[in-house]
Backbone as numpy.savetxt, mean C-alpha at the origin, in Angstrom:
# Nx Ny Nz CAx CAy CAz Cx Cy Cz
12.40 5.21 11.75 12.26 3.84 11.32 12.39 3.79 9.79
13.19 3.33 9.17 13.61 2.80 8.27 12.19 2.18 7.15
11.54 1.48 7.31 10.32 0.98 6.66 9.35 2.12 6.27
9.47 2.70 7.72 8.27 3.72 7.63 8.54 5.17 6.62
10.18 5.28 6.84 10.66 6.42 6.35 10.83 5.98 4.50
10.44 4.72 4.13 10.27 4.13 2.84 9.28 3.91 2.35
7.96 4.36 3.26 6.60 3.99 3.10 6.38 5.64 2.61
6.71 6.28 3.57 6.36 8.03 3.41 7.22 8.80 1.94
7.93 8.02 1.77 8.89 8.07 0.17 7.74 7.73 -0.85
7.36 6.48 -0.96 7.11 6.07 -1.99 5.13 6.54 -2.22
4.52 6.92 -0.66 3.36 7.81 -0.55 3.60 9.05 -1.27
4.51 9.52 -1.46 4.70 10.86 -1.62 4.89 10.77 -3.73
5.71 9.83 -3.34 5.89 9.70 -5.17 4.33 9.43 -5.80
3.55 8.28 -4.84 2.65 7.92 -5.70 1.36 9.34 -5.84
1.18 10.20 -5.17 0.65 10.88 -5.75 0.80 11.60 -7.21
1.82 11.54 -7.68 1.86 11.43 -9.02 0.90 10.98 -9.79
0.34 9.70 -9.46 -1.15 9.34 -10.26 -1.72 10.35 -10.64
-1.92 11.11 -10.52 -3.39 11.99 -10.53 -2.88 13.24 -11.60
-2.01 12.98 -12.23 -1.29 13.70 -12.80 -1.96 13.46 -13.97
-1.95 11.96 -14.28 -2.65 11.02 -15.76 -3.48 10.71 -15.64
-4.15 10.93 -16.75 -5.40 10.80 -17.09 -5.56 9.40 -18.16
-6.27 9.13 -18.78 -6.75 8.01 -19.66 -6.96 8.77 -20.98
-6.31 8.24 -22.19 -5.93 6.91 -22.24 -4.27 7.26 -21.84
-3.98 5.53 -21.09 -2.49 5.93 -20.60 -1.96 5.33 -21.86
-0.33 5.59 -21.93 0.20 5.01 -22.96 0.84 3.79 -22.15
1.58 2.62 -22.42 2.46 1.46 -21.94 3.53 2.01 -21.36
4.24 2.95 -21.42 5.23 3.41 -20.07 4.35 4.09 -18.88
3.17 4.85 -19.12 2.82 5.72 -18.30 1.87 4.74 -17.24
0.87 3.64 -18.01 0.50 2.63 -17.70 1.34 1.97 -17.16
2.51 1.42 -17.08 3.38 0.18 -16.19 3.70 1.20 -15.35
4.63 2.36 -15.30 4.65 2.87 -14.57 3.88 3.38 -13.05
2.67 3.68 -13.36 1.49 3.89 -12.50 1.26 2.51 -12.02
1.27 1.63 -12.46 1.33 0.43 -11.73 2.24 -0.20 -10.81
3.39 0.58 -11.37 4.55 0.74 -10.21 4.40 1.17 -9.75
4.27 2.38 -9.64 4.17 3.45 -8.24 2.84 2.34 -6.95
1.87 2.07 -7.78 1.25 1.42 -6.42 1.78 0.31 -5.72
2.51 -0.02 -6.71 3.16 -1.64 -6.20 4.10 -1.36 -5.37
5.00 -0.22 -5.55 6.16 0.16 -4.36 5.54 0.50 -2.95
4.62 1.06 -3.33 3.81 1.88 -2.11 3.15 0.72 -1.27
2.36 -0.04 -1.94 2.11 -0.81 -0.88 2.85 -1.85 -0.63
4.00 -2.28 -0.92 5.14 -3.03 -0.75 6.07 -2.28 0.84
5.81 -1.27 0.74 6.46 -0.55 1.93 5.38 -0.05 2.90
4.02 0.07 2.32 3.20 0.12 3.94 3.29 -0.83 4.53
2.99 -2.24 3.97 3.08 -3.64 4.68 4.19 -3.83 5.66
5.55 -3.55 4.84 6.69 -3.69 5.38 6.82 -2.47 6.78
6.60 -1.26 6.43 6.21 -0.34 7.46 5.62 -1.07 8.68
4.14 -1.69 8.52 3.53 -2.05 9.69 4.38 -3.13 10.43
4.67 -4.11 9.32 5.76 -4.83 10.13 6.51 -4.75 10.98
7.40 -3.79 10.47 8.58 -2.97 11.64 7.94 -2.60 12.77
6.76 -1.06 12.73 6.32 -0.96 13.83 5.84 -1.99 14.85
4.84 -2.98 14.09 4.55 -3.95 14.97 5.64 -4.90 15.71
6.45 -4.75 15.14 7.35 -5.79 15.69 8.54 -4.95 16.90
8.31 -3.82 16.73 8.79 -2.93 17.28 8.49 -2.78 18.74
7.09 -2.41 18.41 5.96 -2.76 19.54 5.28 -3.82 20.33
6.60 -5.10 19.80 6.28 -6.08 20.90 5.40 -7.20 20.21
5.12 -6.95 19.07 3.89 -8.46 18.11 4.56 -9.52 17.61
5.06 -10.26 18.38 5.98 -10.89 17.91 5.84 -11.69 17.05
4.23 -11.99 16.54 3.86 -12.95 15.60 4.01 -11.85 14.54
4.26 -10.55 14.42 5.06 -9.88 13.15 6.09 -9.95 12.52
7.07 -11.29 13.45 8.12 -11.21 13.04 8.06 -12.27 11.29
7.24 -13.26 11.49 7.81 -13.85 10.16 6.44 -13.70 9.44
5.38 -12.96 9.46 4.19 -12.42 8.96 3.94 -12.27 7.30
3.65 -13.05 6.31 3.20 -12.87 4.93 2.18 -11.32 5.26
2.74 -10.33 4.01 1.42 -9.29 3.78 0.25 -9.51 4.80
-0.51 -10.88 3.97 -1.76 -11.24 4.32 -1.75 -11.23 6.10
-1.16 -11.87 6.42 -1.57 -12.01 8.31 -0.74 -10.65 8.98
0.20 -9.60 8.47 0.58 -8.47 9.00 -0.61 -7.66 8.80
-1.70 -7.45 7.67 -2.75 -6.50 7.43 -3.59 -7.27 8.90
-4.00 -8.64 8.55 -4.93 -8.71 9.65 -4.25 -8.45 11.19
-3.28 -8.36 11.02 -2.48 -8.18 12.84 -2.39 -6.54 12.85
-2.35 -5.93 11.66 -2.73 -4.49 12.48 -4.11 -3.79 12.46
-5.23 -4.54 11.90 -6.21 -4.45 11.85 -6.71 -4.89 13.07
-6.45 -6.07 13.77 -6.80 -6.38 14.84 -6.44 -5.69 16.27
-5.42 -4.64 16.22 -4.74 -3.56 17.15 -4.72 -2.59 16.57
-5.92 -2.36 15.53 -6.56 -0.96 15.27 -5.67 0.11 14.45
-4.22 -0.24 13.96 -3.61 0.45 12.81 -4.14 0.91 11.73
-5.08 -0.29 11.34 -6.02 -0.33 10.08 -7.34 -0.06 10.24
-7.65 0.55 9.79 -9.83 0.56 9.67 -10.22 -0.50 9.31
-10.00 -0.36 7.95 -10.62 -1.24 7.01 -10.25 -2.51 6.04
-9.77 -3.84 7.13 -9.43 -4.61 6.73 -9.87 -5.09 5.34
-10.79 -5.23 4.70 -11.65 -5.69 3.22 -10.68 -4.72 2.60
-10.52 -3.54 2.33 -10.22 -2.61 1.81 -8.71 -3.34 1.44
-7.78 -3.32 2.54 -6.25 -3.45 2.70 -6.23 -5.11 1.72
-7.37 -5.72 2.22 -7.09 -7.35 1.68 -7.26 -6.72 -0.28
-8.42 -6.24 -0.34 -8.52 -5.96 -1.42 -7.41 -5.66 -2.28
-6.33 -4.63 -1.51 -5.20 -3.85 -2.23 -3.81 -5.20 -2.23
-4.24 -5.83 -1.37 -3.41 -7.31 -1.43 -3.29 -8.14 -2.80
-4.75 -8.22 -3.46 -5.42 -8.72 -4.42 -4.38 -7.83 -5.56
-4.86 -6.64 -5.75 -4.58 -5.65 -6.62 -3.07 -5.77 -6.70
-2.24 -5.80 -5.40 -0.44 -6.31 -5.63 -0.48 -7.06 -6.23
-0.80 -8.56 -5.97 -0.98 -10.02 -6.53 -1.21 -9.83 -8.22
-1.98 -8.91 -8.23 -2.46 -8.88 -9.67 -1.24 -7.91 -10.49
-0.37 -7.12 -9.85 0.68 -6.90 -10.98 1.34 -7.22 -11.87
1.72 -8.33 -11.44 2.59 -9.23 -12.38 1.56 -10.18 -13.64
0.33 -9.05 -13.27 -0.51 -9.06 -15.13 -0.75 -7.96 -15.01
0.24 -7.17 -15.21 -0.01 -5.65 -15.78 -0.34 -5.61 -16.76
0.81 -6.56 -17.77 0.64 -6.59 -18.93 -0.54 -6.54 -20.15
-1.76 -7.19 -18.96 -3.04 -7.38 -19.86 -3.41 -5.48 -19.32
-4.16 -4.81 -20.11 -4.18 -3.64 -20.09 -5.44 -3.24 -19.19
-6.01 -3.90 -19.32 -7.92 -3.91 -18.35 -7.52 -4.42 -16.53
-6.02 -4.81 -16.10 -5.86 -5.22 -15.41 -5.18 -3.71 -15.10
-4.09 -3.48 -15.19 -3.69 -2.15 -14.77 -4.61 -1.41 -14.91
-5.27 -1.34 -15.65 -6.18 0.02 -15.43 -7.04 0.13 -14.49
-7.46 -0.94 -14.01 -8.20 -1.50 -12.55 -7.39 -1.18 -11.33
-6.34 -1.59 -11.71 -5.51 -0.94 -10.44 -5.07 0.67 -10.56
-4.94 1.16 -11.59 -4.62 2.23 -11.52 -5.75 3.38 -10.89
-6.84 2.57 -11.71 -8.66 2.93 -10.99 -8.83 2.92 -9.56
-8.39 1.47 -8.93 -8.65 1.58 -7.52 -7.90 2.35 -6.80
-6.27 2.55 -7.33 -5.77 3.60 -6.98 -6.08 4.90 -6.76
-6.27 5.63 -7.58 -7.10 6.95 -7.72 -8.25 6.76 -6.75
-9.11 6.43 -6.48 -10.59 5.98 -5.95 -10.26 5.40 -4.76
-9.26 4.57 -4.19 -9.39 3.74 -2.87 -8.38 4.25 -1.92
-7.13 3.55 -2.81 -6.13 2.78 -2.08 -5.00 4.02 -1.80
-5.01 5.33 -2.51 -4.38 6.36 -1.70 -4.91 7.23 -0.90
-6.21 7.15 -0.61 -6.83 7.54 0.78 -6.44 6.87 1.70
-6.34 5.46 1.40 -6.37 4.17 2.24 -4.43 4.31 2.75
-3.96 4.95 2.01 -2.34 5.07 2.25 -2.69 6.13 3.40
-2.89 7.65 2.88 -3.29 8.40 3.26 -3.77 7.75 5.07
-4.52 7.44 5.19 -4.72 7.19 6.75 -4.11 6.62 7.37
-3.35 5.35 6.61 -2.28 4.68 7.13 -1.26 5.61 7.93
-0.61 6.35 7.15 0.30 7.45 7.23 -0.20 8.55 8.66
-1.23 8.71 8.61 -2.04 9.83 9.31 -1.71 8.51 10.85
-2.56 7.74 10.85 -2.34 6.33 12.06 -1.09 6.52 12.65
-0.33 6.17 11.89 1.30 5.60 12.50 1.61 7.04 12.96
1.60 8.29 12.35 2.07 9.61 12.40 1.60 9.30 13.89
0.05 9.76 14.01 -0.47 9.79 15.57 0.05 9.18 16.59
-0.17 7.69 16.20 -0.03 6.67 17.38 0.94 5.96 17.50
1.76 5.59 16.44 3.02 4.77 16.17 4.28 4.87 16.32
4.41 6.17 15.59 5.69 6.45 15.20 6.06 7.42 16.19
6.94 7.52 17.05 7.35 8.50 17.70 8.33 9.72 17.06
């Protein structure tokens, strides 16, 4: 699958985070803010596919927001708060620019949201993806 095989790409790049430390500089900073923004730009899209794959047909025209709660509700996801949260944290890219804002995301990154990839990945591996 195509989504998924773009989700496991851009999982793989974003471990890179952990590479940088603080203080970041403005490339290393936007950058790292990219890397999360691709990543979860393609889990979403990932679940999509599968779900829609698998017959959800209300996956087909699904915003982020109601694809997290539709695979949360058929158990893809654990931890819906978590995923909404990282929803928030996308939303909030396009103020990277303010510096206390990326670094929040780059924070929850490190700390949340690539464990939170991390199981995603582990899920679909198990149960999803053939």
């Amino acid at each position: 699958m195509k989504k998924y095989d773009n989700f496991i790409s851009a999982l793989i790049n974003l471990k890179d985070i952990y590479d940088y430390e603080e203080p970041y500089n403005t490339v290393v900073l936007t950058g790292l803010v990219g890397l999360y923004e691709i990543c979860f730009e393609q889990s979403w899209k990932a679940m999509k596919e599968i779900l829609s794959f698998n017959g959800f047909e209300e996956s087909q025209t699904g915003s982020p927001r109601q694809i997290l709660k539709l695979a949360y509700s058929v158990g893809m996801i654990k931890d819906q708060e978590k995923w909404l949260a990282a929803l928030v944290s996308r939303n909030n890219v396009s103020h990277a620019y303010n510096k206390l804002i990326a670094q929040d995301i780059i924070k929850a990154t490190k700390d949340v949201y690539y464990s939170m990839f991390i199981e995603l990945k582990e899920e679909l591996a198990q149960k999803w993806v053939e």
